[in-house]
C-alpha distance (Angstrom), angle and dihedral (degrees) to the residues before:
residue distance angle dihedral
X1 . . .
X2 4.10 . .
X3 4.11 86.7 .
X4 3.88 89.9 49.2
X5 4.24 88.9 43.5
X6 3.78 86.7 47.0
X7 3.87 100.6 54.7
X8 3.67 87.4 36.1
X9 4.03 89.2 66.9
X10 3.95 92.5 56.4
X11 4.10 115.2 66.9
X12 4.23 86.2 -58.4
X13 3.76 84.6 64.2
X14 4.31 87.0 71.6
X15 3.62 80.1 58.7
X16 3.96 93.1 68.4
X17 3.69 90.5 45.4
X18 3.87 101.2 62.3
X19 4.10 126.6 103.0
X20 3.81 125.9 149.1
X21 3.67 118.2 -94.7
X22 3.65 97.0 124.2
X23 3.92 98.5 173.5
X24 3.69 99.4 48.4
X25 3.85 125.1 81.1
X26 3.30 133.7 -123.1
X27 4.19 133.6 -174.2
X28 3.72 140.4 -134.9
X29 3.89 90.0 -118.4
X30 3.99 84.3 55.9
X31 3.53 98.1 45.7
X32 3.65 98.0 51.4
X33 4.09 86.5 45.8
X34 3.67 85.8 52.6
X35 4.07 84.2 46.0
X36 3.59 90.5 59.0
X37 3.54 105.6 40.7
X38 3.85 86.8 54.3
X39 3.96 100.3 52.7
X40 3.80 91.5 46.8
X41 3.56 90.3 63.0
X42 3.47 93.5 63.0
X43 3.66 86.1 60.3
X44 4.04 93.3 -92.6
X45 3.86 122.4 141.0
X46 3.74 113.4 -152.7
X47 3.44 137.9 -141.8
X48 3.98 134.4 -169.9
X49 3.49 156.3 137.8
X50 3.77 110.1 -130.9
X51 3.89 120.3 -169.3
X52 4.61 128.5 177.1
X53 3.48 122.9 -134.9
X54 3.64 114.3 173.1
X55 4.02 107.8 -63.5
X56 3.49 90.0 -13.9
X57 3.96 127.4 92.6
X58 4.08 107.5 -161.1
X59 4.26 111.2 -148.7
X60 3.80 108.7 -161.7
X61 3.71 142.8 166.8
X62 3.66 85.5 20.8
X63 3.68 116.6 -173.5
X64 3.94 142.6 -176.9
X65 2.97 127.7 -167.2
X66 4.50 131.6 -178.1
X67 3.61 139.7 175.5
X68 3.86 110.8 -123.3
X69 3.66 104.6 -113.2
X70 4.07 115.8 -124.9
X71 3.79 91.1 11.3
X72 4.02 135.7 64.9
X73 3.80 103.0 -106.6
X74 3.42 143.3 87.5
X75 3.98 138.8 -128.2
X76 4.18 116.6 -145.7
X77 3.69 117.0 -171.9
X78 3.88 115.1 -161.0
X79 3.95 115.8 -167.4
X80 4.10 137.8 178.9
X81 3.50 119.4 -104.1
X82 3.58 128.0 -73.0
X83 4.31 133.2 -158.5
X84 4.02 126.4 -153.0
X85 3.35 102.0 -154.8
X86 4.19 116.7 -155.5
X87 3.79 102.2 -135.1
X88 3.46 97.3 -156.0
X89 4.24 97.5 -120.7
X90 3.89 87.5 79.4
X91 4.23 96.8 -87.5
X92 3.69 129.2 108.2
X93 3.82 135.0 -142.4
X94 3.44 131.2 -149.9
X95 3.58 113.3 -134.8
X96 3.79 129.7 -162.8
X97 4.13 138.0 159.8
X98 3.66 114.6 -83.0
X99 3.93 75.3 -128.9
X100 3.82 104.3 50.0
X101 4.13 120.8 176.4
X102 3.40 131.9 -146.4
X103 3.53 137.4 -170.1
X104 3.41 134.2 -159.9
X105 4.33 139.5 -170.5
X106 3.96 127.8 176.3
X107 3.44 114.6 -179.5
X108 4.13 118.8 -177.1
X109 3.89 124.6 -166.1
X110 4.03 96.4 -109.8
X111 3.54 100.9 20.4
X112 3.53 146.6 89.0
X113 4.12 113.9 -93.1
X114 3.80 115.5 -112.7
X115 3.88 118.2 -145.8
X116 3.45 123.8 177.8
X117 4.21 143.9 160.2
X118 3.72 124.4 -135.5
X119 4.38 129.6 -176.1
X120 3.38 120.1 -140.3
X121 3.58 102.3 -155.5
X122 3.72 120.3 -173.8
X123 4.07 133.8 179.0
X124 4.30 122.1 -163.6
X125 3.85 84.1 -5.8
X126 4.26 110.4 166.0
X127 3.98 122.0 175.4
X128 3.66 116.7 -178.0
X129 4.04 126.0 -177.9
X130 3.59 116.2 -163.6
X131 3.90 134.3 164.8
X132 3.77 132.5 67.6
X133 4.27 122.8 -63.5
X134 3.48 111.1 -79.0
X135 4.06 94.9 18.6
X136 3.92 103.0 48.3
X137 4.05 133.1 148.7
X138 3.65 127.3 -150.3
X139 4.26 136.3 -169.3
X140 3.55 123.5 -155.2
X141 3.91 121.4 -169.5
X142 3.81 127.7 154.2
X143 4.00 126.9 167.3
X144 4.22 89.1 -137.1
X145 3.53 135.5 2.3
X146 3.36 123.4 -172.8
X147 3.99 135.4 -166.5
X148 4.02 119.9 -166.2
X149 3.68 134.9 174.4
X150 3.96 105.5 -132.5
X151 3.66 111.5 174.2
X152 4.33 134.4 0.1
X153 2.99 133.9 -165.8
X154 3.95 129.1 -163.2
X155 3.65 137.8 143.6
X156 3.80 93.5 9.6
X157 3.81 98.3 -56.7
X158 3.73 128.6 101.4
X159 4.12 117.0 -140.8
X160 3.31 125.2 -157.2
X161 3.48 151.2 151.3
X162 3.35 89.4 -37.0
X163 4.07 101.9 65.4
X164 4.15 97.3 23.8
X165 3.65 150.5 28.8
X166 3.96 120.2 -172.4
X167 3.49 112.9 172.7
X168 3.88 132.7 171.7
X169 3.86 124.7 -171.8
X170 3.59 138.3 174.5
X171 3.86 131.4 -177.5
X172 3.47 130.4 -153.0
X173 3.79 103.4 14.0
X174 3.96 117.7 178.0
X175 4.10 121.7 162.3
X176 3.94 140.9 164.0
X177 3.86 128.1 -152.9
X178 3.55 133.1 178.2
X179 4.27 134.7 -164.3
X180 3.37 141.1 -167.3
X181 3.79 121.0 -163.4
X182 3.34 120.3 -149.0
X183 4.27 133.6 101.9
X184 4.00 75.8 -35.8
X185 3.40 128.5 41.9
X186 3.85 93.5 -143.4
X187 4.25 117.0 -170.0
X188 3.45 137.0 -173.3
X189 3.94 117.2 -171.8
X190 4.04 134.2 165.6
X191 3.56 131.2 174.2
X192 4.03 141.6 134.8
X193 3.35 140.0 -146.9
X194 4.13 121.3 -138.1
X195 4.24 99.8 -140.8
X196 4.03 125.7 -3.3
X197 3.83 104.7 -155.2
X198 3.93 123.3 -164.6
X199 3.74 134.1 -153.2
X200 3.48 126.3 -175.1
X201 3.73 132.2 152.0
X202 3.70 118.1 150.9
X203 3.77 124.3 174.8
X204 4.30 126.6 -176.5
X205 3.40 106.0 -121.0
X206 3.88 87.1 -151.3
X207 4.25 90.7 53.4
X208 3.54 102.6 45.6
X209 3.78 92.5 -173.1
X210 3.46 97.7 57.4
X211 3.25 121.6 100.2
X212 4.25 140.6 176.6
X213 3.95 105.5 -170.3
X214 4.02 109.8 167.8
X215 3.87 119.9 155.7
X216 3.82 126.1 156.0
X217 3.54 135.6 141.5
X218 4.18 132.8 -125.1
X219 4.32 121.3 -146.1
X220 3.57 127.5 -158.5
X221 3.80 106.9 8.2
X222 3.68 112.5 -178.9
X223 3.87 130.3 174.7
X224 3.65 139.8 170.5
X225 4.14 125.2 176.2
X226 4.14 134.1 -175.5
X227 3.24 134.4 -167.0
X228 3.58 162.0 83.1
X229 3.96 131.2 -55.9
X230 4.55 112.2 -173.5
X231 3.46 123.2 -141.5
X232 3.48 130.4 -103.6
X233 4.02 91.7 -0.3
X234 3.79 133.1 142.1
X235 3.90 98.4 -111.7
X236 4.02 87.5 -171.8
X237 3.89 85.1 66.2
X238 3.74 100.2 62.8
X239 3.80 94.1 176.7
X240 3.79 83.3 61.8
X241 3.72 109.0 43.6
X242 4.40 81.6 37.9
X243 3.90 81.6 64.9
X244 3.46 88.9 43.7
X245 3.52 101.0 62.2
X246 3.56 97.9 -88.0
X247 4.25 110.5 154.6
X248 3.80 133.1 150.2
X249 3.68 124.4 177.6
X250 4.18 108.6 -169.0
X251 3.63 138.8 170.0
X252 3.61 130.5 174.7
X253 4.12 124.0 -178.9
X254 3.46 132.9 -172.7
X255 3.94 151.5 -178.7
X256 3.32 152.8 -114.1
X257 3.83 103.3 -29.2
X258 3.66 124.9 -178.6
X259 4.37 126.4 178.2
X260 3.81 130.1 -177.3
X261 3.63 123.9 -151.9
X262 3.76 146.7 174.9
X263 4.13 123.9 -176.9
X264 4.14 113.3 -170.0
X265 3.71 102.9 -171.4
X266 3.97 109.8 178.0
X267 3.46 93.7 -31.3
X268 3.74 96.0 -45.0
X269 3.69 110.4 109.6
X270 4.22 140.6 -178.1
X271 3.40 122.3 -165.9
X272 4.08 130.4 -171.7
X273 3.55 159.0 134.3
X274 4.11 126.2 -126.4
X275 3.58 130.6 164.8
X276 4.16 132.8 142.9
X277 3.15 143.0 -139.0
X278 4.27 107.7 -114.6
X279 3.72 130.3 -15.5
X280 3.43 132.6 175.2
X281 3.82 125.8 169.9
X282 4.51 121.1 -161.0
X283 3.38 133.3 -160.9
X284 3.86 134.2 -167.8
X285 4.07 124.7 179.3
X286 3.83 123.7 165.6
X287 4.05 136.0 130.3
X288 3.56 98.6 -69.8
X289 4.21 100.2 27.8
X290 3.62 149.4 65.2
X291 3.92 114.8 175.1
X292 3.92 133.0 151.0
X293 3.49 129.1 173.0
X294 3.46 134.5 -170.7
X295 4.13 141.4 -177.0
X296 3.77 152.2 162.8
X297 3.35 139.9 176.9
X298 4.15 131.7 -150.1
X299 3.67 94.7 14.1
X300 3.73 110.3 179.5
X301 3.47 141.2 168.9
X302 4.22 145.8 177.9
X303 3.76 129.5 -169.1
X304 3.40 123.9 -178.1
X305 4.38 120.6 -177.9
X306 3.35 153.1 144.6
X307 3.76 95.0 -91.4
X308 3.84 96.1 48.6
X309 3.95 117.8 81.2
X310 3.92 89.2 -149.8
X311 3.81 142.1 24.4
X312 4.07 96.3 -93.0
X313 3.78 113.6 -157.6
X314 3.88 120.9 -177.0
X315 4.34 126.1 -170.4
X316 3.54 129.8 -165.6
X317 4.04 114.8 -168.0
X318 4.08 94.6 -164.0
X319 3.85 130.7 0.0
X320 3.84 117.4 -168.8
X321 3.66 138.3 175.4
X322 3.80 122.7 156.9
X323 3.81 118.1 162.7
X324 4.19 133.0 -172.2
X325 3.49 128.3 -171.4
X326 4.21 138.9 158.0
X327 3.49 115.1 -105.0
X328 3.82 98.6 -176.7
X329 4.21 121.3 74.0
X330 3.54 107.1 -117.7
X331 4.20 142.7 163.6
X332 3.13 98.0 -116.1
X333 3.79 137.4 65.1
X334 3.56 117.1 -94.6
X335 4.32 136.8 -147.3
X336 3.97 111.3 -116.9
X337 3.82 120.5 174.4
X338 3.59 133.6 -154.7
X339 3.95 130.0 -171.9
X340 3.83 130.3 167.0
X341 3.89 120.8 172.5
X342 3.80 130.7 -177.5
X343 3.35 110.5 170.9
X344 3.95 152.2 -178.4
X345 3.97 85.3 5.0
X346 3.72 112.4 -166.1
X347 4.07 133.0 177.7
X348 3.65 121.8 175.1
X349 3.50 125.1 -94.4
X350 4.04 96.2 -105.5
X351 3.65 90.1 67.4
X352 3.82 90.1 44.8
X353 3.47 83.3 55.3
X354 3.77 98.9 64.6
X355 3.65 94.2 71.3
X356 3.84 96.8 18.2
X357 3.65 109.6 42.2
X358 3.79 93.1 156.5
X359 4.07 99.3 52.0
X360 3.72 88.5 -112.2
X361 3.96 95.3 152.6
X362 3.05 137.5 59.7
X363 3.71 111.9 -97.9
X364 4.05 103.4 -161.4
X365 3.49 117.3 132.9
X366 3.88 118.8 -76.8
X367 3.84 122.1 -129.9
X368 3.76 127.9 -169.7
X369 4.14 113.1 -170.3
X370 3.91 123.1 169.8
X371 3.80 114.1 172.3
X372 3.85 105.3 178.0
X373 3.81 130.9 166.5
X374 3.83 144.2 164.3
X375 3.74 142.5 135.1
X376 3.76 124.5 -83.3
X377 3.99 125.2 173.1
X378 3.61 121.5 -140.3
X379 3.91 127.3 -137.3
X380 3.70 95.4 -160.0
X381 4.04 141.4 21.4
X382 3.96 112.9 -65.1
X383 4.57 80.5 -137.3
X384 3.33 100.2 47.6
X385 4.35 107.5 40.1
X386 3.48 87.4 100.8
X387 3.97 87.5 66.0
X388 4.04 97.2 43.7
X389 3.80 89.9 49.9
X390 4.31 94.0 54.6
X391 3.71 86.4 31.4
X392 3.96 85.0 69.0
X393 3.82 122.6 101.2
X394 3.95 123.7 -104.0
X395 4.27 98.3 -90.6
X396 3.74 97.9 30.2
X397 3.57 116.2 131.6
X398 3.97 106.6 -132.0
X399 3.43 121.5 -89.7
X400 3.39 124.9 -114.5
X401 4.08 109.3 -110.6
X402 3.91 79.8 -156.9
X403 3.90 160.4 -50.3
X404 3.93 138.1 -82.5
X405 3.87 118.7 -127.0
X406 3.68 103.8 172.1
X407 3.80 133.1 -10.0
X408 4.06 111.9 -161.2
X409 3.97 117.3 -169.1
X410 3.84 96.1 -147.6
X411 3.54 88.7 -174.2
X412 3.68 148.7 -27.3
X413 3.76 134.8 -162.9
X414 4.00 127.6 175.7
X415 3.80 109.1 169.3
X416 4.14 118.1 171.2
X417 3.76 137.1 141.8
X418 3.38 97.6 0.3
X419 4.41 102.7 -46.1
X420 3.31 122.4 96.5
X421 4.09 122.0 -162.6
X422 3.85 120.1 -164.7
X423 4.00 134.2 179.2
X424 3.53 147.7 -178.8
X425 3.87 128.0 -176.8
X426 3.65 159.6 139.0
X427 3.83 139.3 -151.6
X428 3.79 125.0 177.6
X429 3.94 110.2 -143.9
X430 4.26 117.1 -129.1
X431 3.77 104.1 -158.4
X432 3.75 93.1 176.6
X433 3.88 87.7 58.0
X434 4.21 94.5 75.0
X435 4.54 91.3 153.8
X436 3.58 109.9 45.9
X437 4.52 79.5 77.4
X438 3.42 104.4 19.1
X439 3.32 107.4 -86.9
X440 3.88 96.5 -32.0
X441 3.48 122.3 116.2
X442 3.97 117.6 -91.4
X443 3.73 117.9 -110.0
X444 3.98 124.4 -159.9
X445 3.82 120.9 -163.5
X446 3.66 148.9 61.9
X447 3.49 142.2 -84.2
X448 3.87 131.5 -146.4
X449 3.57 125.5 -157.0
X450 4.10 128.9 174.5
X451 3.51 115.2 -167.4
X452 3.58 125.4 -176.8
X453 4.11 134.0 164.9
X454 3.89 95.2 22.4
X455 4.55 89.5 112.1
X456 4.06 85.3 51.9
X457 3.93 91.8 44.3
X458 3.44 93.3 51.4
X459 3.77 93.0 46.0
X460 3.25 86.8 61.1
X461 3.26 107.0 39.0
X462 4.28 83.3 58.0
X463 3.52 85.1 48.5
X464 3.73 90.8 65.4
X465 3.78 93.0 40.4
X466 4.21 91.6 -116.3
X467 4.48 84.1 109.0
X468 4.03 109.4 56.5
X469 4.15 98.7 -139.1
X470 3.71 85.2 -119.3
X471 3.24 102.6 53.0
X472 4.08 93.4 46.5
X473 3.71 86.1 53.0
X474 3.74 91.8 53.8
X475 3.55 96.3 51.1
X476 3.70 92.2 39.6
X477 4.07 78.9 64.9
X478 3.50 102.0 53.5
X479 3.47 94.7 55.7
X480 3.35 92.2 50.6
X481 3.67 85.8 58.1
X482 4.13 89.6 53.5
X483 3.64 99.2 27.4
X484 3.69 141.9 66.5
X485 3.56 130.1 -160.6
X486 3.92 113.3 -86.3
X487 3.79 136.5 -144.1
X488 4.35 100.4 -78.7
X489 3.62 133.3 28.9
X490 4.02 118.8 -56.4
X491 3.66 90.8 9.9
X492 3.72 122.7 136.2
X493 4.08 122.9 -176.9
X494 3.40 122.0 -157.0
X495 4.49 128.6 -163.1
X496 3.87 106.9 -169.8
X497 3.90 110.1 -179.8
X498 3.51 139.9 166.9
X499 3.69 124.3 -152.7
X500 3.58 151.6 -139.3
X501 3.93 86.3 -101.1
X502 4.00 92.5 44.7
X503 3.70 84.8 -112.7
X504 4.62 96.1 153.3
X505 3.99 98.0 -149.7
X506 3.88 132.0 177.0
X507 3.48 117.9 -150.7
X508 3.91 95.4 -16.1
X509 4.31 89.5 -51.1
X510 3.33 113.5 106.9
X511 3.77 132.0 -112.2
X512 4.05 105.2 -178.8
């Protein structure tokens, strides 16, 4: 949350201060009150010098200032001054330089302090707050903005220019954001940006050889985010400001993106290229749930360097993760969700060749999919396990964070080199039954699995003396001791259940 708090005090900030009450007015003096009142609850104190001229309220030596959550430090955040300029029809803007600095100092308990100077330079950039206080809407829009690292300092030395170059642009940037004031500061904001570009070279001055060039560029970056913000709540304890009311539910997609880069590292250097196609990345938090999500399409990337024998290149057609838990302790049972997707994987045919020279296997794209789900009840707070668990006494046996109810394989897939394992199943969890397996938990259900390819992959993998024949005949009789022979050539099916009894069986003979 500091990051988000951070960006949110530059032109983003405005964003957090919108709601819709287009026909009352609002001032600059209440805007920057409203300013305040937000940044301290993230845990901010803030400092400045405000002065009014005419319509126009002047914000300077502003300062922020946090404690470093979970460690004994403390981040201060200098920036240039600022106006809010009453525009006479009841709306504000939010003026800064076209050349705006900021400063920056971190300073950890048993580390070196970390200093550093940023510009925050901005071209065609309007910000306009409109609304009542408490219920107030603001619009962003700026042709360019552009973030770069001027100056650090660390360990006594001051970099600049001279050993890096971090810059971070984006063109066309327009946004909306609304709040409401009240026991929750609730927000709704939107917005995209056209093309993020990225700069960064950075060089040791002390190893003139090496060498960190990475540049690449980002199109058609779009967010939006609700939610709901408490009052007067620690935001670093998100157990607490969770029970407080805290939610957000974001999302942010973009596409294509494409990078170059080149590392020389003593001599040893990798160079390469990677981009994709889409992405896009989720993220819901409230009382009750926990979900991300996560995804990207046409991945790709190529490396080339002097410890590689060969150009390597690597593709991924779809990557997918979404998860979705409880966070809350409750009586009953509750859904959770789990997804991971890799697929369409594809390497080039020089790394194939390093363990299959003669093209022996197949070389079609390999997929891995698991989509499980179930219900699970927890016995404490998702935020705040961490606590229970070093809250325990010296000798006490850990405490289970919670319990399994039922587990559902949706669906599986594993396809690669030619064999191609699939599945479908359910087991319903007793936790009342702790003898029938030795103090686990009894499960009750079935389990389907369809095999097919696995006798050719193995022929071949014998065939190019990876598979000892022994061993390949050895595992071609255990599955004949779970498996039976499916609909199609080389396919094997498999039924593993587990019964009211506990009895495991496969295919109706019994295993236990």
């Amino acid at each position: 949350m500091t990051r988000f708090a951070s960006l949110a005090s530059t032109s983003a900030l405005a964003l957090c201060l919108g709601a819709g009450a287009a026909q009352a007015d609002i001032t600059a003096q209440e805007v920057w009150t409203d300013l305040q009142a937000y940044m301290t609850g993230f845990g901010y104190d803030i400092t400045a010098t405000t002065a009014q001229s005419g319509d126009t309220l002047n914000v300077t030596d502003l300062t922020m200032s946090m404690e470093i959550p979970d460690a004994e430090g403390t981040v201060i955040i200098r920036m240039g001054d600022l106006a809010l300029v009453d525009r006479g029809d009841g709306t504000v803007s939010l003026s800064i330089p076209a050349s705006w600095p900021l400063e920056f100092d971190v300073a950890i308990a048993g580390e070196d302090p970390v200093s550093g100077r940023l510009s925050y330079l901005s071209e065609g950039m309007e910000t306009v707050i409109s609304g009542s206080p408490g219920d107030t809407q603001t619009t962003v829009g700026a042709d360019s903005i552009t973030v770069q690292l001027d100056e650090v300092t660390a360990e006594g030395e001051t970099f600049g220019s001279d050993v890096f170059r971090v810059v971070i642009g984006m063109d066309d940037v327009a946004g909306t954001g609304t709040m409401k004031v009240g026991e929750l500061r609730e927000f709704d904001q939107s917005g995209s940006v056209a093309q993020v570009t990225y700069d960064i070279d950075v060089q040791p001055p002390e190893e003139e050889e090496d060498r960190l060039v990475l540049t690449g560029t980002l199109d058609n970056l779009a967010f939006a985010a609700t939610g709901a913000i408490p009052q007067n709540t620690d935001m670093a304890d998100m157990g607490a400001a969770v029970e407080a009311g805290f939610a957000v539910d974001a999302s942010y997609s973009y596409g294509p993106t494409q990078a170059q880069f080149s590392f020389n590292d003593n001599g040893d250097t990798v160079n390469g290229t990677a981009g994709a196609a889409t992405g896009s990345f989720a993220m819901m938090m409230n009382g009750d749930r926990l979900s991300y999500e996560a995804g990207g399409t046409d991945a790709k990337i190529d490396l080339t360097g002097s410890q590689l024998p060969f150009p390597v290149s690597l593709a991924m057609a779809e990557t997918g993760f979404k998860l979705s838990v409880p966070v809350q302790p409750t009586d009953d049972p509750q859904d959770f969700e789990l997804d991971v997707t890799l697929g369409g994987f594809q390497m080039s045919d020089m790394i194939w060749s390093l363990f299959d020279m003669q093209g022996v296997l197949p070389r079609d794209p390999a997929t891995i999919d698991i989509d499980l789900s179930g219900q699970a009840r927890l016995f404490m707070n998702l935020f705040k396990i961490e606590d229970e668990m070093s809250g325990m006494g010296m000798g006490q046996a850990p405490a289970m964070p919670g319990e399994l109810h039922q587990v559902t394989l949706d669906g599986l897939l594993v396809e690669a080199a030619g064999a191609r394992l699939t599945g479908e199943g359910s087991f319903a969890i007793d936790n009342t039954d702790m003898e029938t397996f030795d103090g686990m938990p009894r499960p009750e259900g079935e389990l389907n699995l369809t095999l097919r390819g696995a006798n050719a992959l193995m022929d071949n993998l014998v065939q190019m003396g990876l598979l000892p024949q022994e061993q390949a005949m050895g595992a071609r009789m255990m599955m004949g001791m779970f498996a039976v022979p499916g609909d199609g050539e080389d396919t094997l099916k498999s039924t593993i259940e587990v019964n009211e009894q506990g009895h495991v069986l496969a295919n109706g003979q019994r295993l236990r």
